[in-house]
Structure formats: structure tokens, C-alpha cells
C-alpha positions in Angstrom: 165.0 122.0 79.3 167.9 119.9 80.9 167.0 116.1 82.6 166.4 117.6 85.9 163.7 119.9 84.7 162.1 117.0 82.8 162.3 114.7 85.6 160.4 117.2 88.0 158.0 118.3 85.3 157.2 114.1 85.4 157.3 114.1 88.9 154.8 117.2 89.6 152.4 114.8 87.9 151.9 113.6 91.5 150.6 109.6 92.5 147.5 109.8 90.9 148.9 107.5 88.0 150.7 105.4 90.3 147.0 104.6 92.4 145.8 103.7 89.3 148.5 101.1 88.2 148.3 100.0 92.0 144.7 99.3 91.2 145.0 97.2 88.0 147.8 95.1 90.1 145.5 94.3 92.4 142.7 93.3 89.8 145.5 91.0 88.7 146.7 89.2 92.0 143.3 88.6 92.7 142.4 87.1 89.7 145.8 85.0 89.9 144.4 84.1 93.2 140.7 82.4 92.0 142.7 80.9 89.3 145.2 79.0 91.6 142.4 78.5 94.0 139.7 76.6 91.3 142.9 74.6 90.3 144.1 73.0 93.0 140.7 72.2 94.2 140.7 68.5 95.2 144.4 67.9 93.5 146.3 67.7 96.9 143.8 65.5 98.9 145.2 62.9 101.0 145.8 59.7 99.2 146.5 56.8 102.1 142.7 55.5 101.2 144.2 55.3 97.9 147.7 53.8 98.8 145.5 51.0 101.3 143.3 50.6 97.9 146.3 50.3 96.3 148.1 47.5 98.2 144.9 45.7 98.8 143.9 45.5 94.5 147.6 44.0 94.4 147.0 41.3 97.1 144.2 40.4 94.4 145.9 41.2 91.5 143.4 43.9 90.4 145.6 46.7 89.2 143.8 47.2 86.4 140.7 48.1 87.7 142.4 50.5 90.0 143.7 52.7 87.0 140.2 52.7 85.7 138.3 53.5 88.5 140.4 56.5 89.5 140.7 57.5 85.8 138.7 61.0 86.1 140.1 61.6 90.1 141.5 65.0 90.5 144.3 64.1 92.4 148.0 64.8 91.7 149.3 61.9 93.6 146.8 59.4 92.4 147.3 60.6 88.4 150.6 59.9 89.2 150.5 56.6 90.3 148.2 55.7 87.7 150.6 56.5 84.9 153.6 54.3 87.0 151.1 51.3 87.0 149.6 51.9 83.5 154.0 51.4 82.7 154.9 48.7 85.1 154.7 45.9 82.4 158.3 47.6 81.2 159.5 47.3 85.3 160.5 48.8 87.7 162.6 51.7 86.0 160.3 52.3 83.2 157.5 52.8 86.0 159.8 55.4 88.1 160.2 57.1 84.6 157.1 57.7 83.6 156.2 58.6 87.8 158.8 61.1 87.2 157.6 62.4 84.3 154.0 62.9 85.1 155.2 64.9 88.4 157.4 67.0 86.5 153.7 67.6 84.2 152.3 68.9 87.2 154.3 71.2 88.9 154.6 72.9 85.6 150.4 73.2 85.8 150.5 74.0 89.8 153.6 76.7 89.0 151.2 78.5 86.5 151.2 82.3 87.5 152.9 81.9 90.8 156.0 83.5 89.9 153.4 86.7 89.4 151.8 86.1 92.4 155.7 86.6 94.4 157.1 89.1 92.1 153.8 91.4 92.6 154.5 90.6 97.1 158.0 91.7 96.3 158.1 94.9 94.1 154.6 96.3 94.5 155.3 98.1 98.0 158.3 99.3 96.1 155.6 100.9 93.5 153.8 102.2 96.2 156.9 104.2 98.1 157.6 105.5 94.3 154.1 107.5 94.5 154.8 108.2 98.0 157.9 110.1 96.8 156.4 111.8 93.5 153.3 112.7 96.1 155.4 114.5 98.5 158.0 115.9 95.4 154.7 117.7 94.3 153.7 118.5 97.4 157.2 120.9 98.3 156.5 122.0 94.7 153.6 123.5 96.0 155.2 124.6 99.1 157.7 127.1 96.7 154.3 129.0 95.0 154.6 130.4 98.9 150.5 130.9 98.7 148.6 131.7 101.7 147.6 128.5 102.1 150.7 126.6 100.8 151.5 124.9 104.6 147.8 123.3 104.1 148.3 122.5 100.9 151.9 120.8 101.5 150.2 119.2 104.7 147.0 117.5 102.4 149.8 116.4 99.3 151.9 114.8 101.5 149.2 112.7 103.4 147.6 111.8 100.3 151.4 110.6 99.0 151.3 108.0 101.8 147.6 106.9 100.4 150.2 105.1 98.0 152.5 103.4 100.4 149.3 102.0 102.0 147.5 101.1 99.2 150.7 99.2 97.8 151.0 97.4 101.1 147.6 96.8 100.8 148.2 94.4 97.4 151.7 93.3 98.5 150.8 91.5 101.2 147.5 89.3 100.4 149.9 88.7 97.5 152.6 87.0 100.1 150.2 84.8 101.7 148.5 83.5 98.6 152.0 82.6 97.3 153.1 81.1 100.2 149.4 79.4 100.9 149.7 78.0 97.4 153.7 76.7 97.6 152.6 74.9 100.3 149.6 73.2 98.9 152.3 72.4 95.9 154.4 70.9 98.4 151.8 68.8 100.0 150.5 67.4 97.0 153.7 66.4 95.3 154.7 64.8 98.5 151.7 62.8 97.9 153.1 61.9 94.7 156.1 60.8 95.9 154.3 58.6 98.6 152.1 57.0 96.2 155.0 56.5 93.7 156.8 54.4 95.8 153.6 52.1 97.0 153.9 51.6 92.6 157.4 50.9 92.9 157.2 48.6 95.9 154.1 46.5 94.2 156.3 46.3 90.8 159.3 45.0 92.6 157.5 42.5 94.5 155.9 41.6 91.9 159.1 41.0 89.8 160.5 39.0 92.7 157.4 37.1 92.5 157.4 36.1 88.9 161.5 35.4 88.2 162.0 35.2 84.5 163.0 31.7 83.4 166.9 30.9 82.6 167.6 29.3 79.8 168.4 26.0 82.1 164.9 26.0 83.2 162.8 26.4 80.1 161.5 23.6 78.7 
């Protein structure tokens, strides 16, 4: 048997297969999908009540309390600040560090799966076409036995090929949204993050400006 005479032998196994692996992708982007959804729950809520919160607890110099009040709060922005203010006894740079770093912690969390989520919206339609063209390779197979019924039987084979270009378009593209829906709720909540992080870094400056450190000529 040479390569083409394996290749046709695999390809007269028709689409059936690839309907099947269609299906478990599917399974898969929608269980991405809950996942994504139960996670970012509540983490990119607005945080200007916070930020007003925020400016009013330094007015009164209650920080502090701030931190702990907003200690179990889902939100990516306000986590963020937290750490920043939790750090701002090392200034103003150790407080942007530590902001920084936190952020970086939770894109890593929020990017979890995402990748999947665009790779399956990319390639799966290509999957689908791929059954399409086993599905009509069988049918014309079918076509050479030159039955009596062969036209009907190319006719059915090739219309049940394209089942697989639609059903592959069918996962594809709930797969684009979600990644898209998602990227954009990342964006939104770091962008909250970055708000709030400079309210921290505006409070810890002032407050540095506020409190000069002695010079040597000054101290008692």
C-alpha cells in the first residue's frame, strides 16, 4: 500500500470522528467559560466609592482601618491598593513595587485558560472544514461504486460533510465572544488597578511631603 492509498483508506473513514472531537471541544469551551465567569464575579467592580473612601480615611489618618475593612473584598483594584498601603511605611517606590507586583499576580489568575478559550475561536472552524473535506472525499468514494443510487448517496454524504463546517462554527464562535467578553473585563479591572494605585501613591507622597525627615541641623 503506498501513502496515497493509506491516506484515502483514513479519509473514507468519513467526519463521524471529527463530530465527535467537535463535541468534546465544545464541552471544554464551555466549561472554560463558567470557570472564567465564577472568577471574575465581583473582581472588576468599580472602585471610585473606594478611591472617595480612600482619600477621605487619609484626611483622618485611618489607613489602617481601610486595609482591614476591605480585607476579604473581591476586587482586583482594591487588593491592589491594599498591598501599596500595607507597604507605604518603606515610601513611595516600595509602595509602586509591591502595586506592581500584586497586578502582575492577577492577570496571571484572570489569564487562566484564556489562551484556550482564543486558540479553540481560531483553529476549531479549521477542524470543522477538515470533516467537511474527509465528508465529501467519502462521499465521491461512494460516487466510483457507480450503484443505482450512488447520485443520492453522493448527494446525502456531502450534506452531512457540511454538518461539520457548521457544527465547528457553531463552537468557534461563542468561543470569540467569551474571549473577547473576558479581555475586556481584564482590561477594565486592571485599569481599576491602576486608578486606585495612583490614589496610594498620591496619599504616600503627600504624606511624605507632609512629614519631612529631620536634617541633621534640625535634630536636637
Amino acid at each position: 500500500m503506498n501513502i496515497t492509498d493509506a491516506f484515502l483508506s483514513f479519509a473514507l473513514l468519513g467526519a463521524d470522528w471529527v463530530l465527535w472531537l467537535l463535541v468534546v471541544l465544545s464541552i471544554v469551551s464551555l466549561g472554560i467559560m463558567i470557570d472564567r465567569w465564577r472568577w471574575f464575579r465581583g473582581r472588576d467592580a468599580s472602585c471610585d466609592a473606594f478611591v472617595a473612601e480612600l482619600r477621605a480615611a487619609a484626611a483622618r489618618g485611618e489607613l489602617d482601618e481601610v486595609c482591614r475593612r476591605h480585607a476579604d473584598d473581591a476586587t482586583i483594584a482594591i487588593q491592589v491598593a491594599c498591598r501599596g498601603l500595607e507597604a507605604r511605611a518603606g515610601g513611595a517606590a516600595a509602595a509602586a513595587e509591591v502595586m506592581l507586583a500584586e497586578r502582575a499576580r492577577w492577570r496571571r489568575a484572570a489569564d487562566r485558560n484564556l489562551i484556550v478559550l482564543g486558540t479553540l475561536g481560531n483553529n476549531v472552524p479549521f477542524v470543522g472544514l477538515f470533516g467537511t473535506v474527509l465528508g465529501v472525499i467519502r462521499a465521491f468514494d461512494d460516487l466510483g461504486g457507480k450503484a443505482a443510487d450512488s447520485e443520492q448517496l453522493v448527494m446525502t454524504g456531502i450534506a452531512e460533510a457540511l454538518v461539520a463546517t457548521a457544527v465547528g462554527l457553531l463552537v468557534a464562535i461563542p468561543a470569540v465572544i467569551a474571549f473577547n467578553y473576558f479581555g475586556r473585563r481584564l482590561k477594565v479591572a486592571l485599569g481599576g488597578a491602576d486608578e486606585c494605585a495612583h490614589s496610594v501613591l498620591a496619599i504616600v507622597h503627600a504624606g511624605a511631603v507632609a512629614t519631612p525627615v529631620a536634617t541633621a541641623d534640625e535634630a536636637p
